[in-house]
N, C-alpha and C positions, 0 to 999 in steps of 0.2 A: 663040331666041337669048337667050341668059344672061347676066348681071353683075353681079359680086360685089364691093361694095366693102368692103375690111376695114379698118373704123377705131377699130378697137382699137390703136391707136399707138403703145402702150405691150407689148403682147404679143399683137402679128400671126402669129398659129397657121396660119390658111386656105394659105396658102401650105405648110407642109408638110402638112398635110392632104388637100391635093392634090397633092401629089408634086411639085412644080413652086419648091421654094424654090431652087434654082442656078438658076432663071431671072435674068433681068432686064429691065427695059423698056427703051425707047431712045426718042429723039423723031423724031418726023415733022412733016408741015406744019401737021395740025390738032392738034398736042400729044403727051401721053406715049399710048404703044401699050401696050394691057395686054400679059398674059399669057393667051395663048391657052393651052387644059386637052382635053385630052382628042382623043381622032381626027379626031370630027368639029370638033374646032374649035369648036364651040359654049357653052362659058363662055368668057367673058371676065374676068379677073381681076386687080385693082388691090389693092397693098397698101404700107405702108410697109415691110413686109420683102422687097421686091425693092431699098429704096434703099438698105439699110443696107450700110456695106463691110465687117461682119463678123456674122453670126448674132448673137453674143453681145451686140452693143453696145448699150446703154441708151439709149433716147429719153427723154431729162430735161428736155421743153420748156414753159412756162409757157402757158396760155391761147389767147395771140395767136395766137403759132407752130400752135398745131394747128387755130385755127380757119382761120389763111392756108392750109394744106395740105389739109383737107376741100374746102375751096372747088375748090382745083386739082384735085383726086380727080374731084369733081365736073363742073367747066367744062373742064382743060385735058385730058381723057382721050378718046381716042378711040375709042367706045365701038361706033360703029358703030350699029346700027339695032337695038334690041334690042325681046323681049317682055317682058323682068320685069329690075329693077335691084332686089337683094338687097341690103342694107346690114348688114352684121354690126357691132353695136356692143359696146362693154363692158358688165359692170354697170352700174348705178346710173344718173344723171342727169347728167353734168356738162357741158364744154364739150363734147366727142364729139357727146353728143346736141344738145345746142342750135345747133351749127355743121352739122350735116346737116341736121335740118331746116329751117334758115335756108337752106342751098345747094339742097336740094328744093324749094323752098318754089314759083318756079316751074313746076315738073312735077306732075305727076298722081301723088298721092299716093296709091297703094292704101292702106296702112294699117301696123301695128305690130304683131309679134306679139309677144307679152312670156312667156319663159319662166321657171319657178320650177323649184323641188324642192320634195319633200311638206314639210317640216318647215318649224314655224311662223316662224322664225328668215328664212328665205329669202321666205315667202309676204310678212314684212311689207315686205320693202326692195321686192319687186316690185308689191308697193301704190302706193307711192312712186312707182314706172317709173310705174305707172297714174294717178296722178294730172296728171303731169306729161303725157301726151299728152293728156289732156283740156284742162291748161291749151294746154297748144300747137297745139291743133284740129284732133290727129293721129287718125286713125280707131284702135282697138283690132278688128283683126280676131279676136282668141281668144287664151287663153290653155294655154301647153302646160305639163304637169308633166311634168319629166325627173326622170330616176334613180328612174322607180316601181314601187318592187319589184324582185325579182332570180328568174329562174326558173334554179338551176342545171343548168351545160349537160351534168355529170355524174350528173343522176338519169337512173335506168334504169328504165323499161319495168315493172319486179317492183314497184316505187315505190309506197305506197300509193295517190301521186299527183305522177306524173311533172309536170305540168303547176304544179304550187304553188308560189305566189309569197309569198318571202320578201322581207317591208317593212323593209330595210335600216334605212329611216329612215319617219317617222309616214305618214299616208296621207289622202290626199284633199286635199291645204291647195289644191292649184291648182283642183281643183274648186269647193271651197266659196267660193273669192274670187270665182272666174267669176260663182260663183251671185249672191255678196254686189255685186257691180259690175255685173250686167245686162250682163256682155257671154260672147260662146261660150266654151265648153271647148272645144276642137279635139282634146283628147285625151292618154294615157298613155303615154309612153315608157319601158319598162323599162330596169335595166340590164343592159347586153349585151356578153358580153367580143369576142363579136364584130363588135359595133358599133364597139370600144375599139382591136380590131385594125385593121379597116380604115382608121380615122383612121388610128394609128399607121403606118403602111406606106405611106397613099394612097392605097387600093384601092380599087373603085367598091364600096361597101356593095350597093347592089341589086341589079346583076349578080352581086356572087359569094359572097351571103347570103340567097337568096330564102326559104328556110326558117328566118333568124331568127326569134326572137320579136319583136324590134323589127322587122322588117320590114313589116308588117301596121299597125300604131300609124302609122308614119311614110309609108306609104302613103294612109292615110286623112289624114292632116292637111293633106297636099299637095295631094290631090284636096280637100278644102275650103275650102280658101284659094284653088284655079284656079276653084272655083264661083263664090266671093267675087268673085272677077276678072272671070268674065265676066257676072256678075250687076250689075254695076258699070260694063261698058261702054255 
């Protein structure tokens, strides 16, 4: 069992990403009821785009307001009896982060996974993420480079070499930080217009992408972070 809290507040995506944004929550005894995903029922998902009364609307709220609302995400939701609580945050470092992990701080924190893109531009702000879970006394389970490289899904076969990856943008920046900070690389995510679709639509990427080139990359990341987990209990 699964739980996703999305506190991006400002541009809560997860929710169409899973198909599921004309949902809504509703309360019960013990608080707001996520949104259950999927057949089996097994994510659980909270976001502020289930509260909003129009898609479009601007959350324009100052500090306080978001840190009172992570809190409730956190305490008032009924979350039910889960194995992993997922926290999708924004970029950068601001209230978001400081109010989650203030509201975790309680529970058992596995850790933070911090992702970049190859170019230097990106590596440096996610230094910054990095620095800031050390001051917070947040584990760094690894670090992932997304958008690395592009294998087009139009080369054929006669191809001098079907399988070449074109580095959109520079290469290696999330590795070499890994290196530079002593903590994991978890690995490379290409870009994948199939990847791109499935968001776009809601579609379960792994069921009906197995032969992605991202599928293999985001396979192995997962399995090393469930190691991480259970190496930990």
């Amino acid at each position: 069992q699964v739980g996703i809290l999305d506190v991006d507040l400002c541009g809560p995506s997860i929710p169409r990403m899973l198909r599921v944004q004309d949902n809504a929550v509703h309360q019960c005894d013990s608080g707001w009821v996520p949104v259950f995903v999927g057949q089996d029922k097994a994510i659980a998902l909270m976001s502020i785009g289930f509260l909003l009364e129009r898609p479009d609307d601007a959350v324009v709220w100052r500090g306080p307001k978001k840190n009172a609302l992570i809190k409730q995400f956190v305490s008032d939701v009924a979350w039910g009896d889960l194995d992993f609580l997922i926290v999708d945050t924004p970029p950068g470092t601001s209230d978001e982060h400081i109010s989650t992990v203030e509201a975790l701080r309680p529970h058992r924190l596995l850790g933070a996974v911090l992702v970049t893109t190859p170019q230097a531009v990106s590596v440096g702000d996610v230094r910054r993420e990095l620095t800031f879970c050390r001051k917070a006394g947040l584990r760094i389970l690894g670090i992932v480079e997304n958008m690395s490289g592009f294998v087009c899904p139009h080369r054929t076969l006669s191809s001098p070499d079907p399988t070449e990856c074109t580095n959109i943008f520079s290469k290696g920046g999330g590795e070499e930080l890994a290196k530079h900070a002593g903590v994991p690389f978890l690995g490379c995510v290409p870009l994948d217009p199939q990847l791109s679709q499935s968001l776009e639509e809601g579609k379960d990427f792994i069921q009906e992408f197995p032969k992605s080139s991202a599928f293999p990359a985001l396979t192995h990341i997962a399995q090393q972070i469930l190691d991480t987990s259970q190496r930990s209990s």
